[in-house]
C-alpha positions, -999 to +999 in steps of 0.1 A: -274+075+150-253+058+131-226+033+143-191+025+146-170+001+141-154+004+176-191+005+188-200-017+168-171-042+182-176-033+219-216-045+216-200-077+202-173-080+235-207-071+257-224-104+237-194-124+237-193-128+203-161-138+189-156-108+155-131-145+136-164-163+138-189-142+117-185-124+084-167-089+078-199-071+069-222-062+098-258-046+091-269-019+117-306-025+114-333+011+125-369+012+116-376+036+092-407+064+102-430+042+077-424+008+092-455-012+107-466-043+106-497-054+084-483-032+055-468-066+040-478-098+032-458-133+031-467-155+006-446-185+008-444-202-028-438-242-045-410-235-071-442-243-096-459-212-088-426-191-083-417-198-119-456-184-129-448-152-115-411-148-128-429-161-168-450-131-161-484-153-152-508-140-122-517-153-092-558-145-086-572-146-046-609-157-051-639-157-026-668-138-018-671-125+020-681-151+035-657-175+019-626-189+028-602-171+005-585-193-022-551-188-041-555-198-080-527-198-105-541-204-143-549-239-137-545-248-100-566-241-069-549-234-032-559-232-001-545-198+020-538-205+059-519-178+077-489-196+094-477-175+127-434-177+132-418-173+165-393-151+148-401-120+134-393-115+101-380-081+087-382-065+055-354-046+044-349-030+013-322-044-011-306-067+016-277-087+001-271-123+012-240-137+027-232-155-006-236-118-020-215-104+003-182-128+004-186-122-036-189-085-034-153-076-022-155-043-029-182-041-001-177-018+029-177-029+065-208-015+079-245-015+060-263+009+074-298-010+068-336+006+075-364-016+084-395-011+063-420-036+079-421-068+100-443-097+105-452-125+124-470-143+102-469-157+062-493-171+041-489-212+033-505-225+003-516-257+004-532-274-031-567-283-030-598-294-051-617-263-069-649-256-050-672-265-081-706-266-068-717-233-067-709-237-107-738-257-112-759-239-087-755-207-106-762-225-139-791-242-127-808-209-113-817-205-152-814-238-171-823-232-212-853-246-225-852-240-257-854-208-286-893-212-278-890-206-240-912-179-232-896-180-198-860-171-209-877-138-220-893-129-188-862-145-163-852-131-135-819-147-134-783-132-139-767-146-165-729-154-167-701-147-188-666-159-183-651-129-166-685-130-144-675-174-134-638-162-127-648-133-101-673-162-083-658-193-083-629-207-067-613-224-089-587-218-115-591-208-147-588-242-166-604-261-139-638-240-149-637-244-181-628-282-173-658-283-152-679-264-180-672-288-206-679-322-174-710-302-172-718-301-211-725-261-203-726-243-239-724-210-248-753-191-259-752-154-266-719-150-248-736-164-217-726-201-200-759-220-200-771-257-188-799-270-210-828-278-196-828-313-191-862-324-206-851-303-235-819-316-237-837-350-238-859-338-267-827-328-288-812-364-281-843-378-290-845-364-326-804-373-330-816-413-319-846-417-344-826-396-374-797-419-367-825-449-365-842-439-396-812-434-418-796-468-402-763-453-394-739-465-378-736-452-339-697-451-350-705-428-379-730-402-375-727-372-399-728-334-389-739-323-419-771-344-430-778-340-393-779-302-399-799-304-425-823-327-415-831-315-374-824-279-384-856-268-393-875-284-361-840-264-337-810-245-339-784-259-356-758-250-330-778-269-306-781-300-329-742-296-328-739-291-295-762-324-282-740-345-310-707-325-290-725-337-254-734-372-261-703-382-293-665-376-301-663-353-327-640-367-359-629-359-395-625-388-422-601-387-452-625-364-473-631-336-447-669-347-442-672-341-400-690-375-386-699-379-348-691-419-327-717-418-303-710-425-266-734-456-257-727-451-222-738-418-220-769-421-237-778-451-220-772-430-185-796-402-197-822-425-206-820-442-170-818-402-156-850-397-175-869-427-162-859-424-128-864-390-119-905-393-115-901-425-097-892-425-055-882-461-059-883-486-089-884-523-089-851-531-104-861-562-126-889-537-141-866-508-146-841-527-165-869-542-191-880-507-198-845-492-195-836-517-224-867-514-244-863-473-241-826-470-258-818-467-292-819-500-306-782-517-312-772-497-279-767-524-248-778-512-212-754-523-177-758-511-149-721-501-146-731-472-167-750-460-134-725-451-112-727-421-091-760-415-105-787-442-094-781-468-069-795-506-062-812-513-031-802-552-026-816-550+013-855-544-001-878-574-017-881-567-045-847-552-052-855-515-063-833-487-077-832-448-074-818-416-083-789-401-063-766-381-080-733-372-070-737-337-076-762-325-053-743-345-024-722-320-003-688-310-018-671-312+023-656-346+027-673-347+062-705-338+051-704-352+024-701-390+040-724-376+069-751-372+040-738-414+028-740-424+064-775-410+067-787-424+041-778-457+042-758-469+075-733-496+058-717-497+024-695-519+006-669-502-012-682-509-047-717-486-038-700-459-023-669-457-043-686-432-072-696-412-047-668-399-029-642-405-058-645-368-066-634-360-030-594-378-035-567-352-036-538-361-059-528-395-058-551-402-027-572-436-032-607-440-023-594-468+003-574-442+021-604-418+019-622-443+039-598-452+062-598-420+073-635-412+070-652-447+080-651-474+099-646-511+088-664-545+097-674-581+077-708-585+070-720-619+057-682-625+046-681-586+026-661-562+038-687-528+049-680-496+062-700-472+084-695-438+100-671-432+129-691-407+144-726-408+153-753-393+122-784-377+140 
């Protein structure tokens, strides 16, 4: 039924209520037929994302089933926690605020209002790093060999489009294709694919001894003669693409497309290559070959190592190995469990590249650590070890 204004007066005589102290405008509130809870969700919004929405932009929930469900707007990934509230909180259609209402004089003294759902509950976002891995897992289900593979014929394997990364991965949009291009993932008949990486090697291989034949400079390496020269031993997009994975890409003053090659990098696949049939190597051997196995005028370091192989100094004679960040877990627990298990103290230097991927904005690897490990001096050097016990 709807109220009075007397009646509406006497309920606030019965609550002692002074009428002076609260605006003219009162809302008699009834649930309609239709309202229930669980028909609406909260989503409570930064103004960053708010301003997506209102520009027109979506908002995408990702996760399979058995995934924690993610929030991703075109180039950020979000946690989604459901927050309960002691109050409950009421929908009602077209409600005007009491800045609305002292504007709107013409407004009359009683809003009949009807309740179309309640909840208890709102979802919080809270930003966090794109779950990545399962990129590379998918990608490595079916790495490319090569035009020749007969295995690519015969595979087994899906294969993935964009559209088919975006509906399995939880990660934004631009953090994929981010991650892609990290990845040096290329696209080959409209499918993302990771070369194989002893082919990938091969195609590296006949860049370095065209490059060493020809006596370029690593600085200026041209796209066309490169082209014309490999392209009739592979594809030509694939003699790009290696020059795209391993160089910077540049156009001189007559339009001619040259490639600077990236040292670093090629120097790091090299050491990949040599490591991976090796347990263990003895360190003073692996850098004589590791120097002698580079493209000559290219320097090797070991700095160029990081989060890839890593230096026993404990073991006579020191020896090296492969341990790559990305097959380590991508959980910050587990993923310094796995450290801890590994080896039981670490200066920060060693373990630095291999949690460095795990610090949210503007978090440090020292407060990573802090949180995650446990201090102590060993022979004057600062170490850290686990807090918690690694079976």
């Amino acid at each position: 039924a709807m109220r009075s204004r007397s009646e509406v007066d006497a309920t606030l005589k019965t609550a002692k209520l002074n009428p002076a102290e609260l605006l003219e405008v009162v809302h008699c509130l009834s649930f309609s037929p239709q309202a229930g809870a669980g028909e609406c969700y909260l989503l409570q919004l930064e103004p960053g994302l708010c301003a997506e929405l209102e520009a027109g932009r979506s908002l995408v929930i990702r996760g399979e089933k058995d995934e924690q469900a993610v929030l991703c707007s075109e180039d950020k990934t979000y946690d989604m926690k459901i927050a309960d509230t002691s109050n409950m909180l009421l929908f009602i259609s077209g409600c005007k605020t009491p800045e609305q209402l002292s504007a709107d004089e013409a407004s009359c003294n009683i809003i009949h209002s009807q309740i179309v759902g309640f909840s208890n509950n709102y979802w919080e976002l809270r930003r966090c790093r794109p779950k990545l891995k399962k990129l590379r897992k998918l990608l490595m289900e079916d790495p490319y060999e090569g035009p020749d593979s007969q295995k690519d014929q015969t595979s087994t394997f899906s294969k993935y489009t964009t559209e088919d990364l975006l509906s399995l991965i939880q990660a934004s949009e631009e953090e994929i294709l981010h991650q892609l291009q990290v990845m040096d993932a290329c696209k080959i008949e409209g499918y993302w694919r990771i070369l194989e990486f002893d082919y990938e090697m091969k195609l590296l291989n006949h860049v370095a001894q065209l490059i060493d034949s020809e006596s370029w400079s690593l600085s200026k390496v041209p796209l066309r003669t490169c082209l014309e020269e490999l392209g009739s031993l592979e594809p030509k997009e694939m003699i790009e693409h290696i020059l795209l994975s391993y160089g910077r890409k540049y156009t001189d003053d007559a339009g001619e497309v040259y490639f600077e090659m990236n040292e670093d990098k090629i120097c790091r696949a090299i050491a990949q290559m040599l490591l991976q049939n090796a347990v263990k190597f003895n360190l003073l051997e692996f850098q004589e070959v590791w120097q002698q196995s580079v493209p000559e005028g290219m320097t090797t370091r070991l700095d160029q190592l990081k989060g890839l192989a890593l230096v026993d100094k404990t073991s006579r004679p020191e020896t090296i190995f492969l341990l790559k960040v990305e097959d380590l877990p991508e959980d910050n627990q587990e993923r310094f469990n796995s450290l801890f298990s590994l080896r039981e103290k670490w200066t920060e230097v060693d373990i630095a590249p291999y949690i460095q991927d795990l610090c949210a904005e503007k978090q440090t690897v020292g407060a990573l650590l802090t949180k995650y490990a446990r201090s102590s001096m060993q022979n004057g050097v600062k170490v850290y070890n686990s807090r918690r016990p690694i079976s």
